[in-house]
Structure formats: structure tokens, C-alpha cells
C-alpha positions as CSV (number, residue, x, y, z in Angstrom):
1,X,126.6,113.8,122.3
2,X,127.6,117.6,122.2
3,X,125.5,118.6,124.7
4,X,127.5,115.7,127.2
5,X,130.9,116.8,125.8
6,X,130.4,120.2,126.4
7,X,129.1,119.5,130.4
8,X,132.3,117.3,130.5
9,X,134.5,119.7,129.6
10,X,132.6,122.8,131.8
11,X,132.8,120.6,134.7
12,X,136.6,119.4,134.2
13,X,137.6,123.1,133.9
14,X,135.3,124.2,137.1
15,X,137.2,120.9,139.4
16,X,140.6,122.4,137.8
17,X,140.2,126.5,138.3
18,X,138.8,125.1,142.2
19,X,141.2,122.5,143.1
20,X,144.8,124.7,141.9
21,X,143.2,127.8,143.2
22,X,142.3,126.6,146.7
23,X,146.0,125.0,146.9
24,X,147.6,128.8,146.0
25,X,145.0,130.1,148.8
26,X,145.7,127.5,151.5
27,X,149.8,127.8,151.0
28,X,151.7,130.5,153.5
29,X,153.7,132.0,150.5
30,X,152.9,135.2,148.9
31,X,149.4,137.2,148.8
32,X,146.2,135.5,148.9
33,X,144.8,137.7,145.8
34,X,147.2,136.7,143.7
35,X,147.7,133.3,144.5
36,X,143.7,133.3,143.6
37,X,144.7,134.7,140.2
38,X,147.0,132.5,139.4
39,X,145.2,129.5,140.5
40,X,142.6,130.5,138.2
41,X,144.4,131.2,135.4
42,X,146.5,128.1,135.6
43,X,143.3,126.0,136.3
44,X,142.1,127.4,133.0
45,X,145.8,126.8,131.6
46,X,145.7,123.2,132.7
47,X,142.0,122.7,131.1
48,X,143.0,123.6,127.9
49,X,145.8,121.3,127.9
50,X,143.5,118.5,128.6
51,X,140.9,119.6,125.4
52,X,144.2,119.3,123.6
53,X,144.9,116.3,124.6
54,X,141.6,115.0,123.7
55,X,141.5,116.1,120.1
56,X,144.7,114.4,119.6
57,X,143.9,111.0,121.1
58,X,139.9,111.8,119.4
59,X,140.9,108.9,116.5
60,X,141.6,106.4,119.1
61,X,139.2,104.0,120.6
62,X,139.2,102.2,124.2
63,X,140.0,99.2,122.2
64,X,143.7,101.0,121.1
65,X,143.9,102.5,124.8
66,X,143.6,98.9,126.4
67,X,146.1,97.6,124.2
68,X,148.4,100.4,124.7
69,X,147.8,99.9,129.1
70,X,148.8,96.5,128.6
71,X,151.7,96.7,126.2
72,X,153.1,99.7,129.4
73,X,152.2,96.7,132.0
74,X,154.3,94.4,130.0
75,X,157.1,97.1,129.1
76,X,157.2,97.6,133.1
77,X,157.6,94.1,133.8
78,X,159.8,93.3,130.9
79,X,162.4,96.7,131.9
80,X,162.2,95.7,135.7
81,X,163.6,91.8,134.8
82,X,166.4,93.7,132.7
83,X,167.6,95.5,135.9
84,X,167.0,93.0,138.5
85,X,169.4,90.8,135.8
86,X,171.7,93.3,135.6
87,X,171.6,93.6,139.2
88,X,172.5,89.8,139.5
89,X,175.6,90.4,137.3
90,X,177.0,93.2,138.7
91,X,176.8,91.0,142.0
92,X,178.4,87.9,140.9
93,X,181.4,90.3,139.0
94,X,183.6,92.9,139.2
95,X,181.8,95.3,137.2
96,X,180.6,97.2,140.1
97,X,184.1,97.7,141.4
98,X,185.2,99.3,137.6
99,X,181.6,101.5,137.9
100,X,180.7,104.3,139.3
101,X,177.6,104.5,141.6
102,X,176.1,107.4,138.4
103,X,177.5,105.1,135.6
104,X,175.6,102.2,137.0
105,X,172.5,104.2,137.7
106,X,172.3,105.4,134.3
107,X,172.7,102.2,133.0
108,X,169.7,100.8,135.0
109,X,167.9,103.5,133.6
110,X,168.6,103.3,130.0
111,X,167.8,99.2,130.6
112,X,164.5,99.9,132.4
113,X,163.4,102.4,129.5
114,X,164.7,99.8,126.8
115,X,162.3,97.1,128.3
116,X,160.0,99.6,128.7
117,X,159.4,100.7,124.8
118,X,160.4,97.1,123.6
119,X,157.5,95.7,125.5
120,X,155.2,98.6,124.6
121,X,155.9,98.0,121.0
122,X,156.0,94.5,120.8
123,X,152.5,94.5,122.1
124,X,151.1,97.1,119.7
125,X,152.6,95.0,116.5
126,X,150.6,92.0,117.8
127,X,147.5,93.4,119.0
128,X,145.6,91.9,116.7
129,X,145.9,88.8,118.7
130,X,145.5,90.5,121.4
131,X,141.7,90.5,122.8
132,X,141.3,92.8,125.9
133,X,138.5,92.5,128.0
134,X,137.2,92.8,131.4
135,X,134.2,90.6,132.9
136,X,130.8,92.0,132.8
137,X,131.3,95.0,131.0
138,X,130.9,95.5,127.6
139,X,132.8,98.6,126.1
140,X,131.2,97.9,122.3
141,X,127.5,97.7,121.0
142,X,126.7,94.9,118.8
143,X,126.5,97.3,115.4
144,X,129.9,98.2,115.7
145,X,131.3,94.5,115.7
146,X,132.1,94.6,111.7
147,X,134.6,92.4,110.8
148,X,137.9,93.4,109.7
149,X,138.8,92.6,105.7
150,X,141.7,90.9,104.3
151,X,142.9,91.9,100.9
152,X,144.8,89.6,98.5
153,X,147.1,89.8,95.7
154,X,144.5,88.9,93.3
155,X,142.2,91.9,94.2
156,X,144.8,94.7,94.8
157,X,146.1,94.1,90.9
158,X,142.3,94.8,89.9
159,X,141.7,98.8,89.5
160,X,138.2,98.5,90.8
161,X,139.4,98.2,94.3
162,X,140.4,102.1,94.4
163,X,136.9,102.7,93.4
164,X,135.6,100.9,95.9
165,X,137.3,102.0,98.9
166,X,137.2,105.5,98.2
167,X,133.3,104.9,98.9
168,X,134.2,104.9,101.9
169,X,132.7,101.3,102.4
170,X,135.8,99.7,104.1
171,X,136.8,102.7,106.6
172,X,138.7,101.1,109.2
173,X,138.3,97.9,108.2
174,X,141.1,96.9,105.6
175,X,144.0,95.0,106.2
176,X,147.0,94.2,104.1
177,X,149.1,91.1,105.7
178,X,152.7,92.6,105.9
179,X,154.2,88.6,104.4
180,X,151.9,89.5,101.2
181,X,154.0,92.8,101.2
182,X,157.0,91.0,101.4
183,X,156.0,88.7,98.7
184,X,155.3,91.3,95.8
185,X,158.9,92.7,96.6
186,X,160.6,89.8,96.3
187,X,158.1,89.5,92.3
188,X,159.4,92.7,91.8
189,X,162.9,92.1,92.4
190,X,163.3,88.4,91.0
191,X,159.9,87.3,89.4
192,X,159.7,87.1,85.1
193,X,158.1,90.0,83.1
194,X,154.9,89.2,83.9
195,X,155.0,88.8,87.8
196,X,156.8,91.6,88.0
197,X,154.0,94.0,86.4
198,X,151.8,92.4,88.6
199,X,153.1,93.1,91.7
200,X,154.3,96.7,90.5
201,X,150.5,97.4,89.9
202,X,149.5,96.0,93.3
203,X,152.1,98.0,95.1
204,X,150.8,100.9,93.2
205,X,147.2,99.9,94.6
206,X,148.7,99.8,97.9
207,X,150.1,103.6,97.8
208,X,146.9,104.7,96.7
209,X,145.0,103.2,99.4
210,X,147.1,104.7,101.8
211,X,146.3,107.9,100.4
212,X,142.7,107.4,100.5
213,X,141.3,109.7,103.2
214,X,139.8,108.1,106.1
215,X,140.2,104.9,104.8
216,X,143.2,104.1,107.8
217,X,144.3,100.6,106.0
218,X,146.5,99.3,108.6
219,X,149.5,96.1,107.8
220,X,149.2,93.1,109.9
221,X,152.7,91.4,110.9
222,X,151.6,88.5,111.4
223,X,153.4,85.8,109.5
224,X,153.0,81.4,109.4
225,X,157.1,80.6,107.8
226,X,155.7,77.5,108.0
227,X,153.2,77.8,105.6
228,X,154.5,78.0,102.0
229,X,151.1,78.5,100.1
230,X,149.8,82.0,99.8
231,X,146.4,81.4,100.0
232,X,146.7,79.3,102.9
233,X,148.7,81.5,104.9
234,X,145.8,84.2,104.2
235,X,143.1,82.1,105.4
236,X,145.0,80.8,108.4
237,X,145.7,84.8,109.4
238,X,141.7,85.6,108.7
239,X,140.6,82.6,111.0
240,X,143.1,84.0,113.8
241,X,142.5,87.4,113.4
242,X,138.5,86.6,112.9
243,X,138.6,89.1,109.7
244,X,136.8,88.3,106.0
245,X,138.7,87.6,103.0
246,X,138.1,89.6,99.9
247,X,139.6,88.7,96.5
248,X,138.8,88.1,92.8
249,X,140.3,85.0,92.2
250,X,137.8,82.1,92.2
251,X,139.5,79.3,93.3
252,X,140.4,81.1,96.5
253,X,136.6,81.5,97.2
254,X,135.9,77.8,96.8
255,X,139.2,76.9,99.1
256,X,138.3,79.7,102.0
257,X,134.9,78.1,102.0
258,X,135.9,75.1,103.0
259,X,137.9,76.2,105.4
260,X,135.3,78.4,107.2
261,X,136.3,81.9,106.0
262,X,133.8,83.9,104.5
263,X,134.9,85.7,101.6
264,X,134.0,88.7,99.4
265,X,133.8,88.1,95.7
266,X,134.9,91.3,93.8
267,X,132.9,89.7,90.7
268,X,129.8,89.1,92.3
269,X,130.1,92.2,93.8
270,X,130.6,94.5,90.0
271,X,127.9,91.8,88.8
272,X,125.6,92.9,91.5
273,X,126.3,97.0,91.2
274,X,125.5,96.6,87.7
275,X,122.3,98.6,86.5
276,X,119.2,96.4,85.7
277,X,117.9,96.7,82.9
278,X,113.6,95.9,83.0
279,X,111.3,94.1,80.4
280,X,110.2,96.3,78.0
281,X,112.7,99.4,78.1
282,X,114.2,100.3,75.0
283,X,118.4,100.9,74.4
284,X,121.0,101.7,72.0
285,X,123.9,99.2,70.9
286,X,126.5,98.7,68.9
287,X,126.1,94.8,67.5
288,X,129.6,93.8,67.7
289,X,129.5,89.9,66.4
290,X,127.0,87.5,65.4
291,X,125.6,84.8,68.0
292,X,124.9,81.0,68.4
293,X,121.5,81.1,66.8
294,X,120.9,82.1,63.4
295,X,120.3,85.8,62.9
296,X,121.3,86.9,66.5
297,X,123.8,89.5,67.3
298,X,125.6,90.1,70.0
299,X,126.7,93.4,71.6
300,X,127.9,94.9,75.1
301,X,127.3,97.6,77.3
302,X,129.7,99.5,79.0
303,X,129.8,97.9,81.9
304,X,131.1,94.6,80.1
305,X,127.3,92.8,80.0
306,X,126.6,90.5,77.3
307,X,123.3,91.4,75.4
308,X,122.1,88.8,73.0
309,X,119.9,90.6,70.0
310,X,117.2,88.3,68.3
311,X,117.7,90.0,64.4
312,X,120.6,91.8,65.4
313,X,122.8,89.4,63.0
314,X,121.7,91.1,59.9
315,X,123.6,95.1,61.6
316,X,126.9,93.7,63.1
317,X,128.9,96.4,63.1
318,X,125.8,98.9,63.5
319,X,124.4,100.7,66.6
320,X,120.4,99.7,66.8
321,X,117.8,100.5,69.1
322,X,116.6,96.6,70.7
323,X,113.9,96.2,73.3
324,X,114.5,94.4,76.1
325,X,113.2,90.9,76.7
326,X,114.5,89.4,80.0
327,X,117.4,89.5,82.2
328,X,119.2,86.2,83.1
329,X,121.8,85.7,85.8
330,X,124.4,82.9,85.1
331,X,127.7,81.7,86.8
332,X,129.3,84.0,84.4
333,X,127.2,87.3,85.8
334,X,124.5,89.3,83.8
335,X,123.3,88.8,80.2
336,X,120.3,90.9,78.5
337,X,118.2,89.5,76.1
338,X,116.6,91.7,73.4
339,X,114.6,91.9,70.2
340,X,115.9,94.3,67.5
341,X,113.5,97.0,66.5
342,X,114.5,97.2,63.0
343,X,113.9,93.8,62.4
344,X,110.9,92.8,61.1
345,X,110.5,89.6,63.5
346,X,109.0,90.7,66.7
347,X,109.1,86.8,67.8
348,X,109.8,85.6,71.3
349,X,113.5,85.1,72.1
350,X,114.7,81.3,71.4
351,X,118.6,79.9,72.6
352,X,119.2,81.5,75.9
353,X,119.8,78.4,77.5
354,X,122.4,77.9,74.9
355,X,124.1,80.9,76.7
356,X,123.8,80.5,80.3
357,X,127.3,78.9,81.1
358,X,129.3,81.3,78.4
């Protein structure tokens, strides 16, 4: 990739130093040695210039650059009706008689540009409806087709989200609808107590993931005033927009599913980060309360998992070396089952059924 960027650039500066420098030798004006300097140093001039301009357009990608031809081609069409209707006017009235020829020009001009950037931009804000494409080529390889992500209120008020996309995980790929936006101002403004700290915490989610390098979380504008329902609305935009949903609200998961979106479960996605713990391997912990069978204990690790100590009722309160048993996965996440070492009853573990939907 270097080596072909480099033999790029060598050959652009070579076709600029030759074309500007044989123009300065071919024209009749001034000496023929120093037109050739000049062409050669403005042909190295003008090569710069272009490496310049190729660092700063380096973060875009054809993808951006198609959008932003079309939203010009629309801009050009949408300034050119402006004149042609001012045009019409200034035919069918007396304006042109009150006008001068410079006041009407400039007036053209200043509608032309108008149409111009109001077509440009209108395009940009909605390019995420916008699919670009031209018949048998194909600009992307399939590896770089990841879906974008959606984020919802539910996740942005959980702190884990930080953590997450400061991995670096969802570069490029997160998107905050601009009605959700909307939504937490209005908590903030008129909501009760409780609404209000909510959305203050997610808008303080949504200033840090601003400022999470090379993350680029962009704000879609789409909107549905139509649709009243939050969730709804976010599942119509991630169908349109062909984007996943992520969020920790449960409900929402079984609702998107239905509807065809597939969606990212922030608590199946701690439950399956946490650290496994094997059969046999010894650890320390604290036996916090006493469980549903007699003489069992229950504790926690750091991470939040439930472990379930056979003998462990007899040292609530008391950190105690256990052994571990087995590891069970139920709709609630992780537990650990374990045998305390201090107890004289090395028996098999009994009740973990009894704990499976807790």
C-alpha cells in the first residue's frame, strides 16, 4: 500500500513538473531558462498542494465522496430552478425596470449559490438513505460491510458503554438518532426527578463518546413524527437505515426480534466477558448471606456473579477459600457452584436447580 502510494505520488509530481513546464517553454513571453524554472518549481508547487489535499480528505471514503457528487448535482439543479424562477418573475413584473443589470446579476448569483449549499446539505443530512452505486462495479469488499449500531436510551444511561467503545470495538459504527437527542432534553427540561437524572447521565454518556478518539459517533436526523413509541421509532430507523440495535433493556430485545432487527444485548454481552471459572480451581470469598438449602452460603465476585457455597452457611460474614464445582449459565447470567474447604463435608453439591431462574 506504501509502495503504490508513493509511485502515485512520484508519478503525479513528474506529469505536473512536465505538463506546467512545457507550457512556460512553448509560450513567446519571456526567456526559455527561466520559464523552465519556473515550470518546475510551480510543478513541484502544485504537487504539494495535491499531497495536502489528500491528507485532509485521507478520513473520507468513496462512499462520503459519492454522496457529496450527488448532493453538488442536486445543489446545481436545485440553484439553476431558483434563477430560471426568478427569471420568470422579473419577466412577468416590473422588477427589472426598478434593477439594475449588476443588481440583478448579483442576485442570480447569491440565488444560484443558495440552491447550491441548500441542496448540498440537504443531501449530506440524509445520506443515510441515500445508497450510491454504479452497475458492475463494486467500490467495497465484503469484510468491510459491518453494520452500523444504533444506541438507545437504555444503554447510554449504563456506564459500561464508555468501557466498551473506548475498545475501540464500534469505530465508525455508532449512531445516536438525533429524535432520541431531542427526547432526553425535553426529560431534562420537564420530566420528574427521576427522568431527569436519567437523561442527564445519558447526555453525559453522549459527551464522552464524542470525546472518545477514533470512535467518530455520528447523529442520524432521521425522524417518524408519526410514531409516538420510542422503541418503535428506533427499530423502524434500524430497518431503514439497515443498522443493529444495541440496548440493555430486555423487552426491547424481545420486540426488535419480532420485528426483524437484530439486536445487541449489553447483558449478554458483560455475562459473556465474564472470566470462567474451571472445575477444580480454588478462590477466596467473602460469604455474604445464607442460601436456599440448608448450610449453603452465598457470596459474589466482583464482577457481580453469584457463587453458591455448599457449608458456606456456617462463615456468613467471613472470607473462605471454596473449591469450585461447576459453572451453570441461566437466563439470569453466570452462577459458580462451590464446596467450602473449611467445611468438613466434601459432599457433591445438591439445589442448583433450585437456583437456575434466580
Amino acid at each position: 500500500m506504501n509502495i503504490s502510494l508513493a509511485f502515485t505520488r512520484l508519478f503525479f509530481t513528474i506529469i505536473s513538473v512536465f505538463l506546467i513546464t512545457t507550457y512556460l517553454i512553448s509560450s513567446p513571453h519571456g526567456n526559455m531558462v527561466t520559464n523552465a524554472i519556473i515550470g518546475v518549481i510551480s510543478g513541484l508547487v502544485f504537487s504539494v498542494l495535491l499531497f495536502a489535499f489528500d491528507t485532509i480528505f485521507r478520513r473520507f471514503n468513496l462512499r462520503s465522496f459519492n454522496i457529496a457528487v450527488v448532493g453538488l448535482f442536486l445543489g446545481y439543479l436545485m440553484g439553476q430552478a431558483l434563477v430560471i424562477v426568478f427569471d420568470a418573475i422579473l419577466k412577468i413584473s416590473a422588477i427589472s425596470f426598478t434593477l439594475s443589470p449588476t443588481a440583478i446579476e448579483m442576485i442570480e448569483i447569491a440565488l444560484f449559490i443558495f440552491g447550491t449549499y441548500l441542496g448540498t446539505i440537504m443531501t449530506l443530512r440524509s445520506s443515510d438513505e441515500l445508497y450510491v452505486s454504479i452497475p458492475f462495479v463494486k467500490f467495497a469488499a465484503t469484510a468491510q460491510k459491518k453494520k452500523d449500531i444504533l444506541l438507545d436510551m437504555s444503554v447510554l444511561s449504563d456506564a459500561r458503554i464508555i468501557d466498551l467503545c473506548a475498545t475501540g470495538i464500534l469505530d465508525h459504527h455508532l449512531v445516536v438518532p438525533r429524535f432520541l437527542v431531542k427526547e432526553l432534553y425535553s426529560a431534562v427540561e420537564g420530566g420528574d426527578e427521576q427522568a431527569k437524572v436519567r437523561a442527564k447521565r445519558c447526555l453525559d454518556s453522549i459527551k464522552k463518546l464524542e470525546g472518545v478518539p477514533h470512535l467518530e459517533m455520528r447523529f442520524n436526523d432521521t425522524d417518524f413524527p408519526e410514531v409516538k413509541d420510542q422503541t418503535s421509532k428506533l427499530i423502524r430507523l434500524a430497518r431503514l437505515i439497515d443498522a443493529n440495535l444495541i440496548t440493555a433493556d430486555i423487552s426491547r430485545v424481545q420486540m426488535a426480534s419480532i420485528e426483524g432487527v437484530k439486536i445487541i444485548n449489553m447483558h449478554s454481552l458483560s455475562n459473556a466477558l465474564k472470566p470462567l471459572m474451571q472445575a477444580g480451581e480454588y478462590i477466596k470469598i467473602k460469604v455474604q448471606r445464607y442460601g436456599k438449602e440448608p448450610r449453603q452460603g452465598v457470596g459474589y465476585l466482583e464482577d457481580g456473579t453469584m457463587v453458591v457455597i455448599n457449608g458456606g452457611g456456617d462463615f456468613i460474614g467471613q472470607i473462605i477459600e471454596v473449591q469450585v464445582l461447576s459453572v451453570k449459565h441461566t437466563s439470569s447470567g453466570r452462577m459458580i457452584f462451590c464446596n467450602a474447604l473449611e467445611s468438613e463435608d466434601g459432599l457433591p453439591f445438591e439445589g442448583e436447580d433450585d437456583y437456575h431462574d434466580d
